[in-house]
MARFIZA-894436 format. One record per residue (C-alpha): residue number from 1; x, y, z. Coordinates in steps of 0.05 Angstrom, whole numbers. Layout:
+-----+--------+--------+--------+
: num :      X :      Y :      Z :
+-----+--------+--------+--------+
: NUM :      X :      Y :      Z :
...
+-----+--------+--------+--------+
//
This chain:
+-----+--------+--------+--------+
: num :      X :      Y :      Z :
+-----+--------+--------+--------+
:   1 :   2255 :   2581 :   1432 :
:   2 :   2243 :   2601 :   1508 :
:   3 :   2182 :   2610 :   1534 :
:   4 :   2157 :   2665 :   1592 :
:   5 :   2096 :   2648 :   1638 :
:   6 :   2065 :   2705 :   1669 :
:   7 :   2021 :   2704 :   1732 :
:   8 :   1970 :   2747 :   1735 :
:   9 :   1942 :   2775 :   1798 :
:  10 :   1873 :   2750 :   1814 :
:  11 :   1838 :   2810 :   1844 :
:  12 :   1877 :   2870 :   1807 :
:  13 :   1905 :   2832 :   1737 :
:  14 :   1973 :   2862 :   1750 :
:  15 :   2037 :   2819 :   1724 :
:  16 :   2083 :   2787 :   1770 :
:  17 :   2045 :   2758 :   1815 :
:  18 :   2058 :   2690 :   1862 :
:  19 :   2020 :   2627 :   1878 :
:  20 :   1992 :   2636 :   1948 :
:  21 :   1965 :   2581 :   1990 :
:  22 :   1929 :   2580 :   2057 :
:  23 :   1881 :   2539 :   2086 :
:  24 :   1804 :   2561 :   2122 :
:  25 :   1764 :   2513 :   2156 :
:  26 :   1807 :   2457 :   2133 :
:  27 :   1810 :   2478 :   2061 :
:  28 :   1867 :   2491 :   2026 :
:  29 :   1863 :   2550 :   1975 :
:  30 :   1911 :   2583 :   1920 :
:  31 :   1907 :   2654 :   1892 :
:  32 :   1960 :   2690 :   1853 :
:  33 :   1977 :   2745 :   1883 :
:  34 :   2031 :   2803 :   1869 :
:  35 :   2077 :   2818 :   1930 :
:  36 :   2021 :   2887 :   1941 :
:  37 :   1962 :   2847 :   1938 :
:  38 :   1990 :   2797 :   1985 :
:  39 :   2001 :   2852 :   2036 :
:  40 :   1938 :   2876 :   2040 :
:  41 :   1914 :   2798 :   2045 :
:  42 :   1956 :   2802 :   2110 :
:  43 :   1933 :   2868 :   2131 :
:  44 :   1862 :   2847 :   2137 :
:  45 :   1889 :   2790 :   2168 :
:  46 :   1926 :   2812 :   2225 :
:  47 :   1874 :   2829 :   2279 :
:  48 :   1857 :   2757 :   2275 :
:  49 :   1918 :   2728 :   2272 :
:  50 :   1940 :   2763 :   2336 :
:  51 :   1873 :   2739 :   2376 :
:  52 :   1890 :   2672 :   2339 :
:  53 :   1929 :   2607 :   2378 :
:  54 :   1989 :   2586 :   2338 :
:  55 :   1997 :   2513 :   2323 :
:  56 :   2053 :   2506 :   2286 :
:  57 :   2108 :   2538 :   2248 :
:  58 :   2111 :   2548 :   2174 :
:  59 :   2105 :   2492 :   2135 :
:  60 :   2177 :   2481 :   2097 :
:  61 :   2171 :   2449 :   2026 :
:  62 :   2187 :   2368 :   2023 :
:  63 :   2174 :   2365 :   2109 :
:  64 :   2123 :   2315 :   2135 :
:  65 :   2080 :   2374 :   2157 :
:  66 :   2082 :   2398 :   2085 :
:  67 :   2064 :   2337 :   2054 :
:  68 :   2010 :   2320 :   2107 :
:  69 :   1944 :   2353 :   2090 :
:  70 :   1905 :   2320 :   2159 :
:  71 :   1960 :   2329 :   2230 :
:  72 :   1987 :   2272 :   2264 :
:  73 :   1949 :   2235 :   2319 :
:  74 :   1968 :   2196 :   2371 :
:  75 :   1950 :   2129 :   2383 :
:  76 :   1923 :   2136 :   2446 :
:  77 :   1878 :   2179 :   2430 :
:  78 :   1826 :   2137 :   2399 :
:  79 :   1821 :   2116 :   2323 :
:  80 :   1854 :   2157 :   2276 :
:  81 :   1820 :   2201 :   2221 :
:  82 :   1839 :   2153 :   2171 :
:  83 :   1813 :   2094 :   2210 :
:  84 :   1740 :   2128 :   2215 :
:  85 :   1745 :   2147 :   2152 :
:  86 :   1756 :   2068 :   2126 :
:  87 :   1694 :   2054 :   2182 :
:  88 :   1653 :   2099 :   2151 :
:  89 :   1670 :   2087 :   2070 :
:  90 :   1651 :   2011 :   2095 :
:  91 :   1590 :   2026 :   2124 :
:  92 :   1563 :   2057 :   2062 :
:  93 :   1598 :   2008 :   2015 :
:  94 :   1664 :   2040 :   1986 :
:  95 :   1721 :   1993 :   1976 :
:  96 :   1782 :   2016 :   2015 :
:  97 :   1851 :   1989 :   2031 :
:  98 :   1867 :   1974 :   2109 :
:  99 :   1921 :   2011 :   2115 :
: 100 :   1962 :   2075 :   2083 :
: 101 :   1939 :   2136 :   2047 :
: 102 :   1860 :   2141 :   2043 :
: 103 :   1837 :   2153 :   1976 :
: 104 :   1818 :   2217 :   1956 :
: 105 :   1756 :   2204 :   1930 :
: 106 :   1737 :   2169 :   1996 :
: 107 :   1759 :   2227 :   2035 :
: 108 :   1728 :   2278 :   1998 :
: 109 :   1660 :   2237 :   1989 :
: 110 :   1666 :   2236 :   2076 :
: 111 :   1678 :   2301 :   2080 :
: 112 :   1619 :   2313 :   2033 :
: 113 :   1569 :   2269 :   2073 :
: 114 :   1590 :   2318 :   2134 :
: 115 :   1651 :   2290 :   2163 :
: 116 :   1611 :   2236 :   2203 :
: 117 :   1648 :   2187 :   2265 :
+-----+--------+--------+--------+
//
């Protein structure tokens, strides 16, 4: 027995749509969208994206960029987000590891006590 998933279009409940992502403010959204709705998402974009500063290409599934939610930083440049981050989930007690990925939970509970340094 096969089975069919339809996506339906989050504004207009059309079939067919896509799984759009983009990201405001530093946070990442989804919305399914069919190809129509998706141009009109662009549409109301496009003064700002041509008063906007580029900063990068388009991410490309399984690259670094892709899989990276914060950009790279280089060291010379002071502590890294992830270091403050550590700094700061210490300060207020929150067990974290010294080094690799910071936790979600941490992150998200930094973000939600206003991003502090």
């Amino acid at each position: 027995m096969a089975k069919k998933t339809l996506i339906i279009d989050d504004l207009t409940g059309d079939t067919g749509a896509k799984t759009r992502t983009f990201r405001v403010d530093g946070v990442d959204y989804e919305i399914d969208l069919t190809d129509a709705s998706y141009a009109e998402l662009k549409a109301a974009l496009k003064p700002y994206l041509r008063a906007a500063r580029q900063v990068g290409g388009p991410v490309v599934a399984g690259s670094r960029r892709a899989r990276s939610s914060t950009p790279s930083r280089s060291r010379s440049k002071g502590p890294t987000e992830a270091a403050i981050i550590r700094a700061w989930a210490r300060s207020v007690g929150m067990p974290v590891t010294e080094r690799g990925r910071v936790a979600p939970d941490v992150r998200k509970a930094w973000e939600a006590a206003g991003s502090p340094r």
